[in-house]
Residue frames as a rotation matrix with the C-alpha (Angstrom) as fourth column:
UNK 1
-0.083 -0.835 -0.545 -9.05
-0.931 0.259 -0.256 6.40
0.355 0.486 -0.799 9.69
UNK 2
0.947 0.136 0.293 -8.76
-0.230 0.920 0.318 2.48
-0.226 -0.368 0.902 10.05
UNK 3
-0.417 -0.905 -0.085 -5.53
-0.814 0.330 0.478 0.49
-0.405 0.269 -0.874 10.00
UNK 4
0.742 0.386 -0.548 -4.66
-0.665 0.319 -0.675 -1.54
-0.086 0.865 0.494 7.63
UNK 5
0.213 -0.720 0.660 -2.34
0.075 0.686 0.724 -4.80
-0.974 -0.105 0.200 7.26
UNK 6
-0.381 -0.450 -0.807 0.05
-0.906 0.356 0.230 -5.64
0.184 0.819 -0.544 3.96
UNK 7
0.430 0.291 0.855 -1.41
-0.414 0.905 -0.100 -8.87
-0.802 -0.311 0.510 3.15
UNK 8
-0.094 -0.797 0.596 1.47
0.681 0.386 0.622 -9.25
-0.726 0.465 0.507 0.69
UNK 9
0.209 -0.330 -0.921 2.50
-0.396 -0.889 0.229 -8.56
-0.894 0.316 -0.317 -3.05
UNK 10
0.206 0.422 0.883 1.46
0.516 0.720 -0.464 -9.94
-0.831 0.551 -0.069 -6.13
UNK 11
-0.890 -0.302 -0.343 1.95
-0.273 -0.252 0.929 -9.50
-0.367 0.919 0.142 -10.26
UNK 12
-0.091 0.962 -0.258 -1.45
-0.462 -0.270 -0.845 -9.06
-0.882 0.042 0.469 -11.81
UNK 13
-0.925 -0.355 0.136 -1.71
0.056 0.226 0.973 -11.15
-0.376 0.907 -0.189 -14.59
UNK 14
0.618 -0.546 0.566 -2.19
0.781 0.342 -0.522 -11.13
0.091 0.765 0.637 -17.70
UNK 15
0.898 -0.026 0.440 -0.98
-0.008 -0.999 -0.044 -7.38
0.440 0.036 -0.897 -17.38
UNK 16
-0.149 -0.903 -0.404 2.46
0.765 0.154 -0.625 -8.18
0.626 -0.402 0.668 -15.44
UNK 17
-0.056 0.075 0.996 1.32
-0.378 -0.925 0.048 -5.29
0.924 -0.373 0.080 -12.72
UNK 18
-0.755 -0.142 -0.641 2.61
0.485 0.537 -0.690 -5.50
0.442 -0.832 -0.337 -9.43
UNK 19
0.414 0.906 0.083 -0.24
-0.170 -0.012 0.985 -5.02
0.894 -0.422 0.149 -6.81
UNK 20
-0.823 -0.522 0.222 -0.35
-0.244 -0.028 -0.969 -4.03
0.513 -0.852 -0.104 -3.13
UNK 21
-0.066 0.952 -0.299 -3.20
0.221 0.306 0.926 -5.79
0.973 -0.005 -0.231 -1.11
UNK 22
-0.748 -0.397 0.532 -4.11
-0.314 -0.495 -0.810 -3.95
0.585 -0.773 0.245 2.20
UNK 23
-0.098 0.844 -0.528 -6.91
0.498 0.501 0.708 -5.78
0.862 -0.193 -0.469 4.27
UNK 24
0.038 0.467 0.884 -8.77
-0.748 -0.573 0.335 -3.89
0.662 -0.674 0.328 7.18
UNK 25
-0.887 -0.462 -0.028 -7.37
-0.229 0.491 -0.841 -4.74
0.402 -0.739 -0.541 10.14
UNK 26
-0.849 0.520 0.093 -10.93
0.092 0.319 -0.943 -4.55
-0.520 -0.792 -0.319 11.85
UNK 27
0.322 0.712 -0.624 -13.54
-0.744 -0.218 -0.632 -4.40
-0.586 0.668 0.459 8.95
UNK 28
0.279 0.141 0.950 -14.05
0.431 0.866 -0.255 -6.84
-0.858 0.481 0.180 5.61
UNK 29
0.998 -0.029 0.054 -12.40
0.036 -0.431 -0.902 -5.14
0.049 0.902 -0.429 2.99
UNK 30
-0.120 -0.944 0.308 -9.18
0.861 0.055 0.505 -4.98
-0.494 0.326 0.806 0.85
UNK 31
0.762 0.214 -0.611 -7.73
0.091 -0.970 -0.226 -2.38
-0.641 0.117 -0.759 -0.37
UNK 32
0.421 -0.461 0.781 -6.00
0.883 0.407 -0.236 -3.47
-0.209 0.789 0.578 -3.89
UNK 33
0.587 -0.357 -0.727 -3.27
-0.299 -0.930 0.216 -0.70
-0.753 0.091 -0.652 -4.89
UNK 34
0.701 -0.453 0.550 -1.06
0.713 0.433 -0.552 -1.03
0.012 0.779 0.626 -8.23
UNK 35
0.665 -0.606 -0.436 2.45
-0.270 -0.740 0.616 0.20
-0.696 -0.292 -0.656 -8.13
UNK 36
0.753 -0.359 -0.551 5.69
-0.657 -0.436 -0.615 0.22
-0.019 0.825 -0.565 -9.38
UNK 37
0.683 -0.527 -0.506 8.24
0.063 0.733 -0.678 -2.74
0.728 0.431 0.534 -9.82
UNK 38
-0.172 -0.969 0.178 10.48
0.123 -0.200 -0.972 -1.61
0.977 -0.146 0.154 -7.59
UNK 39
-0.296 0.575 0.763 8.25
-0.780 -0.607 0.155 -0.49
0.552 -0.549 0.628 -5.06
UNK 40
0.600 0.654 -0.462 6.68
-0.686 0.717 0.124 -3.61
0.412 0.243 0.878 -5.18
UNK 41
0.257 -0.773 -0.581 10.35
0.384 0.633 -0.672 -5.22
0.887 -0.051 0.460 -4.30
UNK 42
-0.521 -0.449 0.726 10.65
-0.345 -0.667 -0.660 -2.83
0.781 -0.594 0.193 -1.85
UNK 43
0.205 0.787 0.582 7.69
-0.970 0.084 0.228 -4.05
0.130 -0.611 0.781 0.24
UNK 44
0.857 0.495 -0.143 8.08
-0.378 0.793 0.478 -7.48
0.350 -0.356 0.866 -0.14
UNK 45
-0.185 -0.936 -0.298 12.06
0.291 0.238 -0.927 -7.34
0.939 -0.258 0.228 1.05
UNK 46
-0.501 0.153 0.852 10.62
-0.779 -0.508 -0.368 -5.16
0.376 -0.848 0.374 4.17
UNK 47
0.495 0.840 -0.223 7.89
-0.729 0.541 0.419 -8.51
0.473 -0.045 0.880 4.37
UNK 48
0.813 -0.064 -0.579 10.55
0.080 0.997 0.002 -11.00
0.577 -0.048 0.815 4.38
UNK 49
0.832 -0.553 -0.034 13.03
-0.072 -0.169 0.983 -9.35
-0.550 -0.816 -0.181 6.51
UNK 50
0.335 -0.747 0.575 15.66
0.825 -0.062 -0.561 -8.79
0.455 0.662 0.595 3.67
UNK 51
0.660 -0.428 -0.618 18.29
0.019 -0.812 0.583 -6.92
-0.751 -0.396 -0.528 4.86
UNK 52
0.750 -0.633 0.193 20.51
0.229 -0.025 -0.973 -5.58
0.620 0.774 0.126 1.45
UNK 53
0.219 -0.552 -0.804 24.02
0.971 0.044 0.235 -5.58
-0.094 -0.832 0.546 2.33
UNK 54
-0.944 -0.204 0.260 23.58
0.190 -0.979 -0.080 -1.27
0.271 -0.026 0.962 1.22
UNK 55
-0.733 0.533 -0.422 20.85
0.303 -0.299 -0.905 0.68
-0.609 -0.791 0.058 2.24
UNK 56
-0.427 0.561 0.709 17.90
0.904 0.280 0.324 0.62
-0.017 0.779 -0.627 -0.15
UNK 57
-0.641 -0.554 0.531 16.28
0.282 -0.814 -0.508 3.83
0.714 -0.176 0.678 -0.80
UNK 58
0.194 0.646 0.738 13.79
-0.282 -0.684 0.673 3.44
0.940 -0.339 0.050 1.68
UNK 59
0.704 -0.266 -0.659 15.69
0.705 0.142 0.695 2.21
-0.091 -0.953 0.287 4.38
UNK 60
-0.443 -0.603 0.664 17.94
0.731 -0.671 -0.122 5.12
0.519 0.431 0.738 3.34
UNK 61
-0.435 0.619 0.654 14.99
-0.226 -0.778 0.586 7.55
0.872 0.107 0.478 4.23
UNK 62
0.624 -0.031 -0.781 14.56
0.558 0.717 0.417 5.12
0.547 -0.696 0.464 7.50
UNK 63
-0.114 -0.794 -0.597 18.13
0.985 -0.167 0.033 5.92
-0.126 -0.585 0.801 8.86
UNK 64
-0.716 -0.171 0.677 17.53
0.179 -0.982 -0.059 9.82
0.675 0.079 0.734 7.66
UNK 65
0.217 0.673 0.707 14.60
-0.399 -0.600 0.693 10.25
0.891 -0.433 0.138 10.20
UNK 66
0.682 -0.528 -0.506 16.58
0.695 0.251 0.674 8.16
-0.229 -0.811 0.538 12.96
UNK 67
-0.029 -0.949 0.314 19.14
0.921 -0.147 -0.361 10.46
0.389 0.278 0.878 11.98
UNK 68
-0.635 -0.235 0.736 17.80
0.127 -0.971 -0.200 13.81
0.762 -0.033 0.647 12.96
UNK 69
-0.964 0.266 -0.019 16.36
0.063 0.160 -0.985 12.44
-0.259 -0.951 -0.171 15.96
UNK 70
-0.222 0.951 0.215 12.58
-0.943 -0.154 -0.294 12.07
-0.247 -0.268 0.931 14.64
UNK 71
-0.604 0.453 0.656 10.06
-0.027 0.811 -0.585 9.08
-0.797 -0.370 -0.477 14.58
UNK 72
-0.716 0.694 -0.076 7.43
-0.632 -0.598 0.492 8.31
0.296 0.401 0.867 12.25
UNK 73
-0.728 0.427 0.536 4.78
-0.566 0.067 -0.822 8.07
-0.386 -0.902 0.193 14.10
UNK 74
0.387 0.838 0.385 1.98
-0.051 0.437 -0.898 6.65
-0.920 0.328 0.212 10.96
UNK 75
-0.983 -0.164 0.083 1.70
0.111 -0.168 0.980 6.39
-0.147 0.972 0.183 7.20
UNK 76
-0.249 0.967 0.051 -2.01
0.086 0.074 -0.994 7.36
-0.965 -0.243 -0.101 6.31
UNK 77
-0.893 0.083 0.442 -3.56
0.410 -0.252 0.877 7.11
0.184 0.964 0.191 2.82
UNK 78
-0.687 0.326 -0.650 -5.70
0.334 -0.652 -0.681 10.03
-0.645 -0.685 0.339 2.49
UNK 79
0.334 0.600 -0.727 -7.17
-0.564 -0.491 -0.664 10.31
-0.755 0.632 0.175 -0.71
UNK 80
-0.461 -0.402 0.791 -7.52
0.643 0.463 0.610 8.86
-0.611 0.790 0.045 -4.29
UNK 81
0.300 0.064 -0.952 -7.55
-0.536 -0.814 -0.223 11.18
-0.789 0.577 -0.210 -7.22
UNK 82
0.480 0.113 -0.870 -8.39
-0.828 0.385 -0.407 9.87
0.289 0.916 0.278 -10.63
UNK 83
0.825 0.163 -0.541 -7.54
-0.248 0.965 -0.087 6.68
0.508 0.205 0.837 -9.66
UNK 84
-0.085 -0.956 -0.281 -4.05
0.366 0.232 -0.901 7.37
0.927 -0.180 0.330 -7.73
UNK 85
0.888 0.324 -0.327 -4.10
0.407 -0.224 0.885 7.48
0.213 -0.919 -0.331 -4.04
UNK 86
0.090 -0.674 0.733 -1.85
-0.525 -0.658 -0.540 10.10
0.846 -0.336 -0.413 -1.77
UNK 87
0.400 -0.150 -0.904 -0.48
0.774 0.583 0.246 9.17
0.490 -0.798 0.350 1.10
UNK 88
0.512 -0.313 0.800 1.21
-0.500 -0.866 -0.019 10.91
0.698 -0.390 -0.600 3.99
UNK 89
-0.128 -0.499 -0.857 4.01
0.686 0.580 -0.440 10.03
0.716 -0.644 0.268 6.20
UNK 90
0.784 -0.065 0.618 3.38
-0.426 -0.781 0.458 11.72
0.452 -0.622 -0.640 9.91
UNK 91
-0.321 -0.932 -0.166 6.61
0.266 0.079 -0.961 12.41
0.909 -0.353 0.222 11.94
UNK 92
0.283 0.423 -0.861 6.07
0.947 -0.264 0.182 12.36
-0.150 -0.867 -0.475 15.83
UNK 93
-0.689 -0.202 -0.696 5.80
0.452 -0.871 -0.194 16.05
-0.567 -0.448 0.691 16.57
UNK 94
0.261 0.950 -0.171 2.70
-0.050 -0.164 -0.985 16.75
-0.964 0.266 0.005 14.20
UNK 95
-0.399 -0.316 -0.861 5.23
-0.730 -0.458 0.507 17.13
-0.554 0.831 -0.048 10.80
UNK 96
0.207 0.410 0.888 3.68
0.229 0.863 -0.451 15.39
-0.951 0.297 0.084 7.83
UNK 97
-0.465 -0.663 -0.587 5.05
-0.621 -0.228 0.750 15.17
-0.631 0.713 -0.305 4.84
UNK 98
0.286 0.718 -0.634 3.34
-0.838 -0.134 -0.530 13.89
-0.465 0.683 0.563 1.41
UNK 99
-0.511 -0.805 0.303 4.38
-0.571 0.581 0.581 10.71
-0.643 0.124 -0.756 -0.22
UNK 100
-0.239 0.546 -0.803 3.27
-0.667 0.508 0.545 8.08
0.706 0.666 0.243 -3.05
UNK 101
0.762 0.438 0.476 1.32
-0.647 0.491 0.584 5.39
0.022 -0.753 0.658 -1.01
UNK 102
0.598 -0.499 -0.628 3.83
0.363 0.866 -0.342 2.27
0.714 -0.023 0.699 -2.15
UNK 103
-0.475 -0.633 0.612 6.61
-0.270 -0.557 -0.785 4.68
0.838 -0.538 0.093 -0.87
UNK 104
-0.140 0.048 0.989 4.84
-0.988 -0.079 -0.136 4.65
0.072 -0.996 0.058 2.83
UNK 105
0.892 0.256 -0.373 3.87
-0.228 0.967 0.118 1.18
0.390 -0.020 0.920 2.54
UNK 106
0.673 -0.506 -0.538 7.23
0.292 0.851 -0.436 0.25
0.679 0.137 0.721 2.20
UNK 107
-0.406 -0.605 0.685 8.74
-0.218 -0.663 -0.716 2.49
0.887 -0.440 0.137 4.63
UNK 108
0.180 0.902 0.393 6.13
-0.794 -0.103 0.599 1.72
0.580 -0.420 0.698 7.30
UNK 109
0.807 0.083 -0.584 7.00
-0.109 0.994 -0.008 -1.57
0.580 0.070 0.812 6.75
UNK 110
0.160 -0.815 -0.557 10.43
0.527 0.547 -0.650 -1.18
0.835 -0.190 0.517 7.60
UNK 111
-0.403 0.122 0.907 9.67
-0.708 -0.669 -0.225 1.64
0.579 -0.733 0.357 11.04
UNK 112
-0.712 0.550 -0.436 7.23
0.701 0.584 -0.409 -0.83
0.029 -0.597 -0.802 12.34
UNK 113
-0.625 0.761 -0.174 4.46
-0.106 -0.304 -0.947 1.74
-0.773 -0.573 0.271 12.68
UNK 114
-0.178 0.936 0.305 0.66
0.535 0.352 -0.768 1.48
-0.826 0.027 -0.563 11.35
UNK 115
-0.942 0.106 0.319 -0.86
0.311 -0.079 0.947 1.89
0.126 0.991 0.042 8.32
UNK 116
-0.511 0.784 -0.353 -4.04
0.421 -0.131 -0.898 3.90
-0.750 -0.607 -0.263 7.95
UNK 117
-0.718 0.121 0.685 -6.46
0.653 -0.222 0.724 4.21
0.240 0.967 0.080 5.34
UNK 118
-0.749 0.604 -0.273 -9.11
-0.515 -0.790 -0.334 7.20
-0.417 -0.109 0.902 5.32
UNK 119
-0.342 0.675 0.654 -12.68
0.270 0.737 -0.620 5.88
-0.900 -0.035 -0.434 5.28
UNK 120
0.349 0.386 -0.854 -13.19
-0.540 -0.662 -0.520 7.98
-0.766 0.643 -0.023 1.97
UNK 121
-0.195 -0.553 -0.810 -10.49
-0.972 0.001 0.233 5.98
-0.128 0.833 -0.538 0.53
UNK 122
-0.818 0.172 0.549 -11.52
-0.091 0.903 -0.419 2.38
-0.568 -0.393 -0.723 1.69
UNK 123
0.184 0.912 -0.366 -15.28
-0.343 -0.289 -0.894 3.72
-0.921 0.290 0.260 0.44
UNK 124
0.288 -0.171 -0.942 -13.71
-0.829 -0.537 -0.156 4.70
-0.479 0.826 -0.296 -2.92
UNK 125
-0.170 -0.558 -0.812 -11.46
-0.925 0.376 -0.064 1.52
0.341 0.740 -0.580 -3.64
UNK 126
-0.643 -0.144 0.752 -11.95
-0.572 0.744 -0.346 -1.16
-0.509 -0.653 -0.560 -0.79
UNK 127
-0.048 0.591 -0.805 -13.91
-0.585 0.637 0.502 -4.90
0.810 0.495 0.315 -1.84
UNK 128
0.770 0.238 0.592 -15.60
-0.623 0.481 0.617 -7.17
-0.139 -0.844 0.519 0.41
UNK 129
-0.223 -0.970 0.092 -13.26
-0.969 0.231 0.084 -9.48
-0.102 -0.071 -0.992 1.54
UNK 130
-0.220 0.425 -0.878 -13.98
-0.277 0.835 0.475 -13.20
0.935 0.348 -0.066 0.79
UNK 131
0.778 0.594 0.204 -15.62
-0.273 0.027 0.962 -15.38
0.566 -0.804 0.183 3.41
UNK 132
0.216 -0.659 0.720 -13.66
-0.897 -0.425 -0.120 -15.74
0.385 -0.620 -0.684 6.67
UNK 133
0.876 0.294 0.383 -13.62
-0.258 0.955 -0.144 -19.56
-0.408 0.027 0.913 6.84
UNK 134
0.777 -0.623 0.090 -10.98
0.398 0.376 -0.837 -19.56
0.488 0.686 0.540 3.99
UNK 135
0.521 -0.801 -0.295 -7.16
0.781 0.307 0.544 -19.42
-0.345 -0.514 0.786 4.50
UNK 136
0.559 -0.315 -0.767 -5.45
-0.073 -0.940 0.333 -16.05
-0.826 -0.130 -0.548 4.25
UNK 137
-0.512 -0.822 0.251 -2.97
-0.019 0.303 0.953 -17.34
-0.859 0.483 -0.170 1.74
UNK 138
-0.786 0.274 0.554 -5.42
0.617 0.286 0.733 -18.67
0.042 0.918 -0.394 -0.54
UNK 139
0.441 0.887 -0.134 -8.37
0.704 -0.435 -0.561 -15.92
-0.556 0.153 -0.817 -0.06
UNK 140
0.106 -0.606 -0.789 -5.10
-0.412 -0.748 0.519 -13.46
-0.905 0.270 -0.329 -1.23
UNK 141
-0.842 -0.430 0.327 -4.24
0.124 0.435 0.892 -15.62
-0.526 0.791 -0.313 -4.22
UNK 142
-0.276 0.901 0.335 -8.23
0.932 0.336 -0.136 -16.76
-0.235 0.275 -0.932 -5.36
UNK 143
0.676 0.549 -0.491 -8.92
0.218 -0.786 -0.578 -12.56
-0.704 0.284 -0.651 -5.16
UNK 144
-0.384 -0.597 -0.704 -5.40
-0.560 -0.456 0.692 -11.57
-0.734 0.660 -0.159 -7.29
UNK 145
-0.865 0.023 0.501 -6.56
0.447 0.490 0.749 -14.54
-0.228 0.872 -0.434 -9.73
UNK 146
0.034 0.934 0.357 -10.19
0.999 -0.022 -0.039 -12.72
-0.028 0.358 -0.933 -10.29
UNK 147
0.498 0.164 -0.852 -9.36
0.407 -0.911 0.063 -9.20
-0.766 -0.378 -0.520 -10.28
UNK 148
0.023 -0.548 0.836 -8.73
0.972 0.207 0.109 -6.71
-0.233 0.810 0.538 -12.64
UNK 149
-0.992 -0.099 -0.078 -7.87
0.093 -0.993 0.078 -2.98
-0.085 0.070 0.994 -13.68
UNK 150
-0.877 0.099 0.470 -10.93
0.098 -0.921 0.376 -2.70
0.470 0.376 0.798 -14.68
UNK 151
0.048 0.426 -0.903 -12.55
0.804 0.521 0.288 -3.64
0.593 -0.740 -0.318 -11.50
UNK 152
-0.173 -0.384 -0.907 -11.34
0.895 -0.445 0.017 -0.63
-0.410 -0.809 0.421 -10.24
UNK 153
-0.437 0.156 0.886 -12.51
0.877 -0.143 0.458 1.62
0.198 0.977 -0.075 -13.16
UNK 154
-0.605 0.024 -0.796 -12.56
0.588 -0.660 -0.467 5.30
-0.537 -0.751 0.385 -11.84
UNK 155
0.663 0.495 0.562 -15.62
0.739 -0.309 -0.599 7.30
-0.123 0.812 -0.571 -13.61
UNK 156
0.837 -0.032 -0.547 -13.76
-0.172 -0.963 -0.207 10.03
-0.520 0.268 -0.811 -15.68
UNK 157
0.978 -0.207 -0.032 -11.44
0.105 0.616 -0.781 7.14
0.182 0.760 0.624 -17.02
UNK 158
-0.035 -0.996 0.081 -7.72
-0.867 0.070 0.493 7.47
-0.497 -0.053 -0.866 -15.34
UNK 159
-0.237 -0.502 -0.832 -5.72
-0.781 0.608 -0.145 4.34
0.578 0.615 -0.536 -17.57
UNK 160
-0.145 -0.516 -0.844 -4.94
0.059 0.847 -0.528 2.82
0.988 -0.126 -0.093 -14.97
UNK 161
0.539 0.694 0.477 -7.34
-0.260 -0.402 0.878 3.14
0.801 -0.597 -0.037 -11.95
UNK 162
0.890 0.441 0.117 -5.97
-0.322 0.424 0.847 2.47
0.324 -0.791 0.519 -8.61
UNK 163
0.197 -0.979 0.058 -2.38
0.744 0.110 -0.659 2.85
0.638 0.173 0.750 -8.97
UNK 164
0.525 -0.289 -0.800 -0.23
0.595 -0.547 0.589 5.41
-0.608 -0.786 -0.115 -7.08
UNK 165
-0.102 -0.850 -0.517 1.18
0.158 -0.527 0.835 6.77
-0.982 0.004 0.188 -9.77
UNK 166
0.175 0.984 0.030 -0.26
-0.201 0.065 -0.977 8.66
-0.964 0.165 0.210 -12.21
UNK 167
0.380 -0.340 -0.860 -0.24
-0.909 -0.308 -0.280 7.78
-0.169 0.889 -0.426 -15.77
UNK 168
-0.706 -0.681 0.194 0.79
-0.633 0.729 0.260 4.37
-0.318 0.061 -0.946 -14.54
């Protein structure tokens, strides 16, 4: 497993798809995910320190595991199938529980604990990262402006490769 940073949240164009971009914390690769609208809001309110004045549902799902006295301890994506990756949320005491990646992303986000991608899945989806000279900001833009679904183009033909959700 490697951790992995949110280097933000972006709308694919022409395609209006929102896009999660995960960048190996210690390695040269991104790790481009396509979700759902909402999701997508979800992460970048958890980015910018948005606090709603109700409980969204994943700060909802936040206060339910502070509620019954557990932690979570990771989020780990573990696998991509036909183009949609799985995640898992572990809970301190070994309990893991299944989840759509955006979901942990955005949950992660708001726990404070680490992201971790499985080297199978990095393999599978990760791209070199541009050179390391350039500014974070603009190596994130410059790759969302050259990328595309079918950059990601799983053999056996999911729609919509690299999403979390299938069918999306």
């Amino acid at each position: 497993m490697r951790e992995l940073d949110v280097v933000g949240v972006r709308v694919e164009m022409p395609s209006n798809n929102p896009i999660v971009l995960l960048r190996e914390r210690d390695g040269d690769r991104f790790l481009p995910i396509w979700i759902g609208a909402p999701e997508a809001s979800a992460i970048a309110f958890a980015q910018q320190g948005v606090v709603p004045p109700r409980p969204l549902t994943h700060d909802l799902l936040k206060d339910v595991i502070a509620a019954v006295g557990r932690q979570l301890v990771e989020v780990r994506i573990v696998s991509v199938t036909d183009g949609v990756y799985h995640a898992e949320l572990v809970l301190d005491g070994g309990l893991t529980v299944s989840a759509r990646s955006s979901d942990a992303i955005a949950l992660a986000l708001r726990t404070g604990s680490p992201i971790l991608g499985a080297e199978e899945v990095l393999e599978a989806g990760g791209l070199p990262a541009p050179e390391q000279d350039e500014d974070e900001v603009e190596k994130f833009r410059e790759f969302l402006d050259h990328v595309s679904a079918e950059d990601f183009e799983a053999p056996g033909g999911d729609d919509t490769p690299g999403s979390d959700t299938p069918g999306r």
